[in-house]
C-alpha positions as CSV (number, residue, x, y, z in Angstrom):
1,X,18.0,4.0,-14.1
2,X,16.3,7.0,-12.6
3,X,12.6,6.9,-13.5
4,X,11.1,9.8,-14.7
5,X,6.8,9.5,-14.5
6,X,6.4,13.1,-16.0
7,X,8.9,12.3,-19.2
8,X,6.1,10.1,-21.1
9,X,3.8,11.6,-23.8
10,X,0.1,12.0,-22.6
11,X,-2.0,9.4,-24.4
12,X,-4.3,10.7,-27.4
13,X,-6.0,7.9,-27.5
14,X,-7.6,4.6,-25.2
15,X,-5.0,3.9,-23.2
16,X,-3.3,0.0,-23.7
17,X,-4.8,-1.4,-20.7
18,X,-8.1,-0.7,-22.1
19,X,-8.2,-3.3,-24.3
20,X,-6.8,-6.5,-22.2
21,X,-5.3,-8.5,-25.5
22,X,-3.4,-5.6,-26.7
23,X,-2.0,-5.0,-23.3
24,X,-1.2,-8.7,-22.6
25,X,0.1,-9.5,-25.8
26,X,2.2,-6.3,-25.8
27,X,3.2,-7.3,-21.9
28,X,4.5,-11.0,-23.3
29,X,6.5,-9.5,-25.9
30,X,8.3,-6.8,-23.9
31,X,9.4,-10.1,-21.8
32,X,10.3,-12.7,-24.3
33,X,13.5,-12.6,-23.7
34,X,13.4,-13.0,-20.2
35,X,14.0,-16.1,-18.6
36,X,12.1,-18.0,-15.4
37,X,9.0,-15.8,-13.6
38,X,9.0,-12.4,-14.5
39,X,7.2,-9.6,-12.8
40,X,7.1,-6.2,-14.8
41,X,5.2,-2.9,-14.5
42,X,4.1,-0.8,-17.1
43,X,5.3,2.4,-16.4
44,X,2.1,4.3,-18.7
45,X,0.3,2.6,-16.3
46,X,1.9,3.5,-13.2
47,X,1.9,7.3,-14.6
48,X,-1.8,7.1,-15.3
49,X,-2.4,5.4,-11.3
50,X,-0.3,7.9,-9.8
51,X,-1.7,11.2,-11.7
52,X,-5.1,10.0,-10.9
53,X,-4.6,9.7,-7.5
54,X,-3.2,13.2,-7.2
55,X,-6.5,14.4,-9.3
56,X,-8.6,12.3,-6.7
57,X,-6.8,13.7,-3.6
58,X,-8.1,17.4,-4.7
59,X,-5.1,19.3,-3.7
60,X,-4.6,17.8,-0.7
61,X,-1.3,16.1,-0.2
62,X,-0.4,12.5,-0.6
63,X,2.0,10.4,1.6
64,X,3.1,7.5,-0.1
65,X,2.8,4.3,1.9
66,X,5.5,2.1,1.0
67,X,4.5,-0.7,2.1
68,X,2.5,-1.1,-1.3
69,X,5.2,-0.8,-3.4
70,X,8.6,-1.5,-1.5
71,X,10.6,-0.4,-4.4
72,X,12.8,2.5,-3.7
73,X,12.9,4.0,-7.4
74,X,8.6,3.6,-7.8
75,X,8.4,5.0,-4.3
76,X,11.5,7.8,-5.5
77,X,9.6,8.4,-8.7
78,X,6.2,9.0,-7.4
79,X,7.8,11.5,-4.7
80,X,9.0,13.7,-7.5
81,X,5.2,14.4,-9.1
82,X,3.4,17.1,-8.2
83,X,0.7,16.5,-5.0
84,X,3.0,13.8,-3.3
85,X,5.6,14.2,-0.3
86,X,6.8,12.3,2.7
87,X,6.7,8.3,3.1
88,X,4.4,6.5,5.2
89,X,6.5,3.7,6.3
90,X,5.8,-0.2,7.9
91,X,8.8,-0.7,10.0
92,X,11.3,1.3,12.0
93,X,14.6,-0.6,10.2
94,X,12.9,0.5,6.9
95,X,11.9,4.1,8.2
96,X,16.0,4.4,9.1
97,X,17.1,3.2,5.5
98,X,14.9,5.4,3.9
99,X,15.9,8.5,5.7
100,X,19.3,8.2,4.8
101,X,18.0,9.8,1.3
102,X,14.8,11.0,2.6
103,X,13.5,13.5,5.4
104,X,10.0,12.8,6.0
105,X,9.1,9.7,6.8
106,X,6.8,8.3,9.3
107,X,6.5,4.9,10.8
108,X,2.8,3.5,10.4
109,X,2.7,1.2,13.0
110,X,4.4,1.3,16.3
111,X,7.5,0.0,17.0
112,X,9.0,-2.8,19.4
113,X,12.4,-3.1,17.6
114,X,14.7,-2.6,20.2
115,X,18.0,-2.6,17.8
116,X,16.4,-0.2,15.4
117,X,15.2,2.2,18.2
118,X,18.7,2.4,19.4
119,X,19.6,3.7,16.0
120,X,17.3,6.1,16.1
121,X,18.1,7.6,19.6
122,X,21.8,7.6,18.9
123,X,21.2,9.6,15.5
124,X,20.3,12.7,15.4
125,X,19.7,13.1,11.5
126,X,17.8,10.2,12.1
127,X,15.7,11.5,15.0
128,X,14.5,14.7,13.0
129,X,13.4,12.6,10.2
130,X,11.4,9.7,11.3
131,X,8.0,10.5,13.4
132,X,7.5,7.0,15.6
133,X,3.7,5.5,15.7
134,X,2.3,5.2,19.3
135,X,-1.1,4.7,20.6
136,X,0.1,3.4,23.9
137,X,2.7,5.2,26.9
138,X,4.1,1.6,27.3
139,X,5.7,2.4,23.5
140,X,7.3,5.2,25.1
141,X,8.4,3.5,28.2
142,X,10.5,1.0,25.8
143,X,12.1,4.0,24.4
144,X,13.0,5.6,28.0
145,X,14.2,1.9,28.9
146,X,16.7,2.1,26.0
147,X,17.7,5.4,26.4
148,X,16.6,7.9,29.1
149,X,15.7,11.5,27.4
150,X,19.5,13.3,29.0
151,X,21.0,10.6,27.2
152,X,19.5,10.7,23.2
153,X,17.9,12.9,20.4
154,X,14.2,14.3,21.2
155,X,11.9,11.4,19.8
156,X,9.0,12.9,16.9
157,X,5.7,11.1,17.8
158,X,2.6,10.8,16.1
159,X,-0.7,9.3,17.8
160,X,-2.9,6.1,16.1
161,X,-6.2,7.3,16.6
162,X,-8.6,4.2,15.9
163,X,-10.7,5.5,13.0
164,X,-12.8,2.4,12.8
165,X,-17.1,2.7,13.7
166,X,-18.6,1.3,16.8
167,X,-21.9,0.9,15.3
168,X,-25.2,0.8,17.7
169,X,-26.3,-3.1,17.5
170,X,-23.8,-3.9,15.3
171,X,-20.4,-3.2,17.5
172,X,-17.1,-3.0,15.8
173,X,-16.7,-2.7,12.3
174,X,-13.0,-1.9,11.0
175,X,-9.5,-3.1,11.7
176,X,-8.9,-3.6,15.0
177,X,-5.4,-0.5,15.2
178,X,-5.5,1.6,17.7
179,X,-6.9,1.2,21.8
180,X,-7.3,5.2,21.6
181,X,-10.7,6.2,20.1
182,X,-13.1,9.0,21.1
183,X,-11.6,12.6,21.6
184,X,-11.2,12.2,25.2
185,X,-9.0,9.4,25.0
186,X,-6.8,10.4,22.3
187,X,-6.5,14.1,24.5
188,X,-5.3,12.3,27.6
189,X,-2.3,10.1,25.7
190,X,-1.7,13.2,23.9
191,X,-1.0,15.2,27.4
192,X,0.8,12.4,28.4
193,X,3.1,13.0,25.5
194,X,3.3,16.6,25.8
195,X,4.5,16.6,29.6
196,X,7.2,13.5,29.2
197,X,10.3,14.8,28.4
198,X,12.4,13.1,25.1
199,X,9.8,13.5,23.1
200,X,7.7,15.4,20.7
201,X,4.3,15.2,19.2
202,X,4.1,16.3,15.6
203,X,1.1,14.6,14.0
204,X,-2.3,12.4,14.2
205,X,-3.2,9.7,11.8
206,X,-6.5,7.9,11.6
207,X,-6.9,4.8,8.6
208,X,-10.3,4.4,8.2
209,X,-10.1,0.9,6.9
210,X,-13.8,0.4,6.1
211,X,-14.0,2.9,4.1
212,X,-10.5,2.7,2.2
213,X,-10.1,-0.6,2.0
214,X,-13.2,-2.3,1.4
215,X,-14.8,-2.2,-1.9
216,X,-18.1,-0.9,-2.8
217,X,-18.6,-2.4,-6.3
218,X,-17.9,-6.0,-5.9
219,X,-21.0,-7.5,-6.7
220,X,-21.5,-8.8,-3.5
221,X,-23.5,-7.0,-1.0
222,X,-22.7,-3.8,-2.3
223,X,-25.8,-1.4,-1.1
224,X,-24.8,-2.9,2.4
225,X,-21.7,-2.3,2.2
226,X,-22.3,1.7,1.0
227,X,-24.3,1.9,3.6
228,X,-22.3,1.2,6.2
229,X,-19.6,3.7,4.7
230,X,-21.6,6.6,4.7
231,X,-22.8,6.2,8.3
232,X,-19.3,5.7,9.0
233,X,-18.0,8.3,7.1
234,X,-20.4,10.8,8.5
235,X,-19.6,9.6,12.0
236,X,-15.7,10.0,11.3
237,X,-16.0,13.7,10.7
238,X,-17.4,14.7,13.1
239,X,-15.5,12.9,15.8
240,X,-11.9,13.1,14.0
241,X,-12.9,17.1,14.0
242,X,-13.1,16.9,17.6
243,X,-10.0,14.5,18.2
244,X,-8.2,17.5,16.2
245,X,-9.2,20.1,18.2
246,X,-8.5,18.6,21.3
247,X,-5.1,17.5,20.2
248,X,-4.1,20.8,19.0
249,X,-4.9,22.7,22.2
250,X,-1.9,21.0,23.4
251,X,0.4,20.5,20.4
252,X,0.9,21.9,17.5
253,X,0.6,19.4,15.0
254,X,2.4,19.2,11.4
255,X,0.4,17.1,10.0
256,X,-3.1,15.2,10.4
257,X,-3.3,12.1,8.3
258,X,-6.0,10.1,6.7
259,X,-7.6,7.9,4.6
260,X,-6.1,5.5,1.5
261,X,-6.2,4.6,-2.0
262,X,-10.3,3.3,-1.8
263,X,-11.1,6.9,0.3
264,X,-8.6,9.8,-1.3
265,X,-12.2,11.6,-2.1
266,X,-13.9,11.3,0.9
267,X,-10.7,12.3,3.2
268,X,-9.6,14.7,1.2
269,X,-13.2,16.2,2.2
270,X,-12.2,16.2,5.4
271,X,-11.2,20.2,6.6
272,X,-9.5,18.6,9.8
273,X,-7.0,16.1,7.5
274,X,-3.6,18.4,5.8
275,X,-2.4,15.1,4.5
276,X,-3.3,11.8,3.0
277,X,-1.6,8.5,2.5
278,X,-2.2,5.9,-0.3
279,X,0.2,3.9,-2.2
280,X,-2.5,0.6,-3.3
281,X,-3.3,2.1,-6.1
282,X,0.1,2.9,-8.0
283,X,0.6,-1.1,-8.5
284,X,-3.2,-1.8,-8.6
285,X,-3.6,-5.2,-7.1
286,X,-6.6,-7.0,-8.2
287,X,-8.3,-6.3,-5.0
288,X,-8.6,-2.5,-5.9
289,X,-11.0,-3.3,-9.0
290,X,-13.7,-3.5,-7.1
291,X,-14.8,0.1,-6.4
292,X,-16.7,2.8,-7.8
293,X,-14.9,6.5,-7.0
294,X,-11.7,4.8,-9.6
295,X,-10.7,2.5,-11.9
296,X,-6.9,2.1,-11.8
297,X,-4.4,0.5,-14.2
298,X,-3.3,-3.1,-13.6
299,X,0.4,-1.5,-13.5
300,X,1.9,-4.2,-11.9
301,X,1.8,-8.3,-13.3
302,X,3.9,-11.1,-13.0
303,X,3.9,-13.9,-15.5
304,X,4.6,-17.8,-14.2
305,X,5.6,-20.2,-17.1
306,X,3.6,-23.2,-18.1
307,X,5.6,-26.8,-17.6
308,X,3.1,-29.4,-17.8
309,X,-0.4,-30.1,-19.6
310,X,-1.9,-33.1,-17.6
311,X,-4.9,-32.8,-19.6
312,X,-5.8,-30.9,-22.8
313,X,-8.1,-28.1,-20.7
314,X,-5.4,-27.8,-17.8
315,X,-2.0,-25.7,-18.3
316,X,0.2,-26.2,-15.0
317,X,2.6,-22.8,-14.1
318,X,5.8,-23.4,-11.9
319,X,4.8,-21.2,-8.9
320,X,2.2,-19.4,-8.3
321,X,1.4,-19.3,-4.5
322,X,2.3,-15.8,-3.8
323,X,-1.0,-15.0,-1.6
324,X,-1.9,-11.7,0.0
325,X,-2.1,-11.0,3.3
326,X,-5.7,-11.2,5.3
327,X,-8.3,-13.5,5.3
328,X,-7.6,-16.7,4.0
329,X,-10.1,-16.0,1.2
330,X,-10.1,-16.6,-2.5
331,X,-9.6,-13.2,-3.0
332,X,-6.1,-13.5,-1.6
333,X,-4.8,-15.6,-4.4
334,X,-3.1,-14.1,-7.3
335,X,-5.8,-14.1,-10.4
336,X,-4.6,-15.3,-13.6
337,X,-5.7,-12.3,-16.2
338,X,-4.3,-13.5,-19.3
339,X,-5.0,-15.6,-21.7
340,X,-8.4,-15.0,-20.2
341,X,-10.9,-17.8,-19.0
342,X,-8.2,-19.6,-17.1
343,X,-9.2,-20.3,-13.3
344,X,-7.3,-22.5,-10.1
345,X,-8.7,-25.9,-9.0
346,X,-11.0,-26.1,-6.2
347,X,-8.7,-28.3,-4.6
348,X,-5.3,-27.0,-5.3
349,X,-5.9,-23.0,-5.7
350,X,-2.3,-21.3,-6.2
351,X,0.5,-23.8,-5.3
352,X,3.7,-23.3,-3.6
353,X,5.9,-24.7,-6.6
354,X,3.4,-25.6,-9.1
355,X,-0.5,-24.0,-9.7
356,X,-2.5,-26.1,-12.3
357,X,-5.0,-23.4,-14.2
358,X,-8.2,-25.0,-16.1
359,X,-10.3,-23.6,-18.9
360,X,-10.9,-23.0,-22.5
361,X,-7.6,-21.2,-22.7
362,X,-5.2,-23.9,-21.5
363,X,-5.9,-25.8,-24.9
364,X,-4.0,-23.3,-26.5
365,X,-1.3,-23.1,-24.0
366,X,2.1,-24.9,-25.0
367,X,5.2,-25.8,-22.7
368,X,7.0,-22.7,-22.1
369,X,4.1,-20.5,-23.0
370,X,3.6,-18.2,-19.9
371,X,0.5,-17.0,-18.2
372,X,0.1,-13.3,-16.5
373,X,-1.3,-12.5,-13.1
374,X,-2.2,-9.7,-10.9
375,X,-1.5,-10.1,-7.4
376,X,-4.2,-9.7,-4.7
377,X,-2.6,-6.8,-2.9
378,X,0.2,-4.3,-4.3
379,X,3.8,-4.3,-2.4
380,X,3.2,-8.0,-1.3
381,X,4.0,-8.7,-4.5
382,X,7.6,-7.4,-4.3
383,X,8.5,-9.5,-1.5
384,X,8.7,-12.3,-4.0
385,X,11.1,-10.9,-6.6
386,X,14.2,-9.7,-6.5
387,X,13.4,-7.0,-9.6
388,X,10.6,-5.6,-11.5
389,X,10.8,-5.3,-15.6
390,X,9.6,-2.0,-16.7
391,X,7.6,-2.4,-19.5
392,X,6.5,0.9,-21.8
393,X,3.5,-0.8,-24.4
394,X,5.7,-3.9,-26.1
395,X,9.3,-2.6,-25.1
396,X,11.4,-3.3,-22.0
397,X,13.1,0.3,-21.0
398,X,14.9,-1.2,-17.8
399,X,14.7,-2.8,-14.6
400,X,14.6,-2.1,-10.3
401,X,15.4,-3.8,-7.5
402,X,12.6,-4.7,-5.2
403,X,13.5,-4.1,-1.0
404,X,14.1,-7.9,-1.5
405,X,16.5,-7.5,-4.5
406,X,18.6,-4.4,-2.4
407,X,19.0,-7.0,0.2
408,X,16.0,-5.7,2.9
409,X,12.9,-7.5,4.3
410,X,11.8,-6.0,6.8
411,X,9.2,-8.0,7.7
């Protein structure tokens, strides 16, 4: 099916998810006649996640970063709203597939896949489509190994500009991306690029990680946490306004990139950014409950079946151990939403083949009955299915193949 986000009526009233037994319930019966674990989105949900985000972004565009949804027709469907274009993708094989049908897409990470660059230097569709990740002249030395520049397509670069905050007595505080962070640096790899023949650069990015992906309501540490992103936030604009001035008196950029789902407002404040990328919050893993700019949808859910009762408070699921990436934390493990007040073991958290769940809930819990999760993360989550049931209130309106479920994982 071709999925249409615009096509629904706008809501008139509380919207399903707002009332968590109404949604369930409504969830379990668009699935009853499913068979084994099923993992379904609501696609109100999904509409109200991605219109929100385009409200949030303030005009400014959104790339969609697939590696938070890794479904072609979500990522296709989301494309075709207004405030969206290009894909941010995670791999160079995948950034190749989906430029067969796509003709913006950029490569979020930089690439040693020798097979794939190969690919892209032989092809010159290819070449004019994809924009390659570096942050280092040894990535472009692998290329020039391959394939000197008399002998292939000009490569389109962009430069991974660490955006994380080296705080006075308190050192590095972000994900550790990109070696390239104050202006000077990321001005001397860009004249690097500029002068080497083969190649082309087209764009910056900058992820400020601290900021987008770390939650600011969580109940935990919160005003320290706030903190933290407003001294970083303050120091980010003023130095990724310089990085982007220095960059552009030697290239003329298309596109300067930023932020994620947990900062579309504060990028988007950003005069220096043209472009944002966020993808998070169209599936809504649980992780992205905990913040205060937004308040997204639990689009996305799978549902494990129970098979055993070994006593009357526990209900045992087959499966269940689908854990995020990250620290190995609690917080990586899929949380069981419905029937509320069920919880993992201590001991046993989310198994590989079977996760026992105790609480009040499991005495009502039969054999066969089945128990909804949210997964920690949002495109992790298709890595484990080969489909996703779409689900509109209590009716099941079709079906889509996951990456895994067209035959790709990329990583």
């Amino acid at each position: 099916m071709t999925l249409d986000l615009l096509a629904g009526p706008q809501p008139t009233e509380a919207p399903l998810w707002a009332e968590p037994a109404r949604y369930w319930q409504a969830m379990t019966a668009a699935v009853a006649d499913v068979s084994g674990p099923v993992a379904a989105v609501s696609v109100p949900a999904l509409r109200y996640n991605a219109l929100d985000m385009a409200v949030r972004a303030g005009g400014v565009p959104i790339r969609v970063a697939s590696k938070s949804v890794r479904v072609r027709e979500l990522i296709d469907a989301t494309l075709a709203l207004p405030g969206y274009a290009g894909i941010l993708a995670f791999t160079l094989p995948e950034a190749l597939w989906l430029a067969e049908t796509h003709d913006d897409v950029v490569v979020g990470y930089p690439s040693a896949d020798r097979t794939a660059l190969r690919l892209l230097a032989k092809d010159d569709v290819a070449a004019s489509r994809v924009t390659l990740m570096v942050d280092d002249i040894a990535q472009l030395d692998l290329v020039d190994d391959l394939f000197p520049p008399s002998r292939r397509a000009t490569i389109r670069v962009a430069i991974d500009a660490d955006a994380s905050w080296r705080a006075p007595g308190l050192g590095h505080i972000g994900v550790h991306r990109s070696p390239v962070h104050e202006p000077a640096e990321v001005a001397n790899l860009a004249r690097l690029i500029v002068d080497r023949p083969g190649f082309r650069l087209v764009g910056l990015m900058m992820y400020e990680a601290q900021i987008a992906g770390q939650g600011d309501a969580t109940g935990f540490g919160d005003a320290v946490i706030r903190w933290m992103q407003r001294r970083s936030g303050a120091e980010l604009l003023e130095r990724r306004t310089a990085i982007v001035e220095a960059v552009s008196r030697l290239a003329p950029l298309e596109f300067v990139n930023g932020g994620g789902t947990g900062s579309l407002e504060l990028t988007a404040s950003d005069r220096s950014v043209t472009e944002l990328t966020a993808g998070s919050g169209l599936l809504a893993g649980h992780l992205f409950d905990g913040y205060r700019a937004f308040d997204p949808a639990p689009a996305a859910a799978f549902a494990l079946e129970v098979v055993r009762k070994p006593a009357r408070d526990i209900a045992t699921v087959l499966g269940g151990g689908w854990i995020a990436s990250g620290p190995p934390l609690a917080s990586r493990q899929p949380s069981p939403v419905w029937p509320q007040g069920l919880s993992t073991m201590p001991r046993e958290g989310s198994g590989e083949v079977q996760t026992p769940l105790r609480g009040e809930a499991a005495r009502g819990l039969r054999i066969g009955d089945r128990v909804w999760f949210r997964h920690a993360k949002s495109g992790e989550l298709s890595e484990r299915v080969e489909k996703f049931r779409l689900v509109d209130g209590d009716r099941l309106v079709g079906e889509t193949p996951t990456y895994r479920g067209e035959g790709k994982t990329f990583l």
